[in-house]
C-alpha positions in Angstrom: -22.6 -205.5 44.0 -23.4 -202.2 46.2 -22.0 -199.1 45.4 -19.9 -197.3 48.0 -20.9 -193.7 48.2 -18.1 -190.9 48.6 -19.2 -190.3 51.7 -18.9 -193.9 52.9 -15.8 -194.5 50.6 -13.7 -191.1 52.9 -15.2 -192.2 56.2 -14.5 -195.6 55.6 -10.5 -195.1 54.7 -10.1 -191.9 57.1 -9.5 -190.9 60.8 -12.9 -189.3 63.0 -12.0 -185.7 64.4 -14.2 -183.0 65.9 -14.7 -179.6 65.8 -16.4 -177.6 68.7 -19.2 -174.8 67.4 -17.3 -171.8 65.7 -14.4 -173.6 65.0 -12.4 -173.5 61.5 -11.9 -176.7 58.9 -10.7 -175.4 56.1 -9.6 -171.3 55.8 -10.1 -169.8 52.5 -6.8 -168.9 51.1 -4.9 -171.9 52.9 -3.6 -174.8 51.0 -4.8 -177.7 52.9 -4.5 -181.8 51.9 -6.9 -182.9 53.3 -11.5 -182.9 52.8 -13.9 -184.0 55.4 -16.9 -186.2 55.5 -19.3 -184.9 57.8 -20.9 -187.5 60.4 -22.7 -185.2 62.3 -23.5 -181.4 63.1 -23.7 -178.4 60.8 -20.9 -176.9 58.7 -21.6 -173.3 57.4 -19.3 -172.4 53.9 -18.6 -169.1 53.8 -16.5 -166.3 51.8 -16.0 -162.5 52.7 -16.0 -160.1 50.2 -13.9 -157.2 49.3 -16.2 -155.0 51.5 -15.7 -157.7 54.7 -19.2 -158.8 54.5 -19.4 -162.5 55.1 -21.9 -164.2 52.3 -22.8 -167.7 53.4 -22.0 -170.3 50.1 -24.1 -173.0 51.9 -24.8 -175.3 54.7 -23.8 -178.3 55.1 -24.7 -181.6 57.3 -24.5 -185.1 57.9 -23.9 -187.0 54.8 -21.7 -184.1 53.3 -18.4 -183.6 51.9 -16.2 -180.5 52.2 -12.7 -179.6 50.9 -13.0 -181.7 47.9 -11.9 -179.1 45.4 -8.5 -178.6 47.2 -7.9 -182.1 47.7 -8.1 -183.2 44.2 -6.1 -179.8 43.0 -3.9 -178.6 45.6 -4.9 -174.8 45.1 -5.8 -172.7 47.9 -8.8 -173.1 49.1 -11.8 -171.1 48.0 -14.0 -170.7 50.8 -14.0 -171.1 54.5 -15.8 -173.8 56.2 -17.0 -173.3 59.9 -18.6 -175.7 62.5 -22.3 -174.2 63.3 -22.8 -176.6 65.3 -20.3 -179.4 67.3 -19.0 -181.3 64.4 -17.6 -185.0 64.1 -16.4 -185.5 60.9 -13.8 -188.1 58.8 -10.8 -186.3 58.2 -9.0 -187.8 54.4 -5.6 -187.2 53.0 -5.5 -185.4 49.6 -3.3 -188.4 48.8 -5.9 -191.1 49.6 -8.6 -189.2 48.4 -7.2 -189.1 44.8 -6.4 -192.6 45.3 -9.8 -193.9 46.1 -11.3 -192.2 42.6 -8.6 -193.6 40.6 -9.2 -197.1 42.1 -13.1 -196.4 41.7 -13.8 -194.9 38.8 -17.5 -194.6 40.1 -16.9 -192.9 42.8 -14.6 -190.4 40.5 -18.3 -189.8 38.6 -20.2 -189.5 41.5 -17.6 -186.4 42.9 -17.8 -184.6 39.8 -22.0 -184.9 40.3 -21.5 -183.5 43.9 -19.6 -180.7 42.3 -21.8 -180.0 39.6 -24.8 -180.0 41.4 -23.4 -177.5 44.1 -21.9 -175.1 41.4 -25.4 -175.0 39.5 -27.2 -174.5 43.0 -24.2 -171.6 43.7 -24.7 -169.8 40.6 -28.3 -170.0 40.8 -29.0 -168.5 43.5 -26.1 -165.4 42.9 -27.6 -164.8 39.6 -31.5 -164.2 40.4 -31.7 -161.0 39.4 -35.0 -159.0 39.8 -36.6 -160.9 42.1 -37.9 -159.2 45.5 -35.6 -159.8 48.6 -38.8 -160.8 50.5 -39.3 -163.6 47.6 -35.9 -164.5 48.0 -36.2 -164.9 51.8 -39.4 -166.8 52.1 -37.7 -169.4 49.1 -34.7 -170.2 51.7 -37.0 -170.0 54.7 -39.3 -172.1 52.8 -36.7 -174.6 51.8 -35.0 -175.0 54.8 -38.6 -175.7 57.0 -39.1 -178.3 53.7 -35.8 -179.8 54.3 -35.0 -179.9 57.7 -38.6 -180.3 59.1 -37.6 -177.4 61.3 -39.6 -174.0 60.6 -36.7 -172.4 62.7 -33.8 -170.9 60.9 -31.2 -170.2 62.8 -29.0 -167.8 61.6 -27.3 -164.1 62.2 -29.0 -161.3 59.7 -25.5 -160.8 58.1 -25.6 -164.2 57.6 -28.8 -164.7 55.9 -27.8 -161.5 53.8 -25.6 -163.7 52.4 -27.6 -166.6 51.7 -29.9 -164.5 49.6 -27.3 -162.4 48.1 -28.4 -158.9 49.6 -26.9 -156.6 52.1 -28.0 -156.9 56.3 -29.9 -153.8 56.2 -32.3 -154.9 53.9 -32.7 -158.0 54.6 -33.5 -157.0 58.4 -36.2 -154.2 56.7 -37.6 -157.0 54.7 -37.8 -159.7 57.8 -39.4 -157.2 60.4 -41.9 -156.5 57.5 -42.6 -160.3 57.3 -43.0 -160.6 61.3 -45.3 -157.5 60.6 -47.2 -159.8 58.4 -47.6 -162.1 60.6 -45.3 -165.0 58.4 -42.8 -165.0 60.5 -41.5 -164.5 64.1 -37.7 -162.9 64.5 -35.8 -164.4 67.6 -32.1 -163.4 68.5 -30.2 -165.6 65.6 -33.4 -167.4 64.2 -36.3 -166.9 62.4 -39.0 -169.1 62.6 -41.4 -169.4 59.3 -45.1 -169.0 60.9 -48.1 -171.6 59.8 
């Protein structure tokens, strides 16, 4: 017998929606009843901090799930998550989604995996300390061009201050000292890693 996945379990049992570029899913702070599974597109998961700078949680694509956390516990929700890119997604009721891990235990195991995984990958990467920003950088440049097969990151400098846990002046220093290097070249909201 297969396994059904999470992701094929929601998109299986929900209704397909779609959000243009820029739009809103889920707003931090709102209580919502509802997670996504994301068909296609990018989703970027974001908070602001007490200073109003945005810090970028993660990205997410194809294959992912989003809103999770508020489904299975009704609290408002802790981050915002925007369409980067056009979105189609599976939209699932709170309701349904508890549902579906209490009649599939394995599915249950495989969402608290999915949540692990993603607060060990969080807390990582806000608690390396002492490393260089420029180390930092090339890591997330580096793992998205692994990843993606794309050496072009496209992102907004406050954005990717976020990403590696630093503030947009510095990480723009660091960057045009990289394109001075000759590793990478800076475009209008991208970067693209170089050789």
């Amino acid at each position: 017998m297969r396994l059904v996945s999470l992701w094929d379990s929601i998109a299986a049992n929900g209704r397909e929606v779609s959000f243009a570029a820029g739009e809103v899913l889920l707003h931090h702070g709102e209580v919502s009843q509802h997670c996504y599974a994301i068909r296609s597109g990018e989703v970027l998961v974001s908070v602001t901090s007490i200073q109003g700078a945005t810090l970028v949680l993660g990205r997410r694509g194809p294959g992912a799930v989003v809103g999770e956390l508020g489904a299975l516990d009704g609290a408002p929700r802790s981050a915002t998550v925007r369409a980067n890119t056009d979105v189609s997604a599976v939209v699932l009721s709170a309701d349904r989604f508890v549902q579906l891990l209490r009649e599939q235990p394995d599915l249950a195991i495989a969402a608290l995996r999915r949540l692990s995984r993603q607060f060990r990958e969080l807390t990582e990467r806000f608690t390396i300390r002492g490393e260089e920003l420029r180390t930092r950088v090339l890591q997330l440049l580096g793992t998205h061009a692994a990843e993606s097969g794309d050496p072009v990151f496209r992102s907004t400098r406050q954005e990717l201050a976020g990403w590696v846990g630093a503030i947009r002046e510095a990480v723009t220093r660091t960057l045009r000292d990289l394109e001075d290097d000759g590793v990478v070249a800076l475009r209008r909201g991208a970067v693209e890693l170089l050789g």
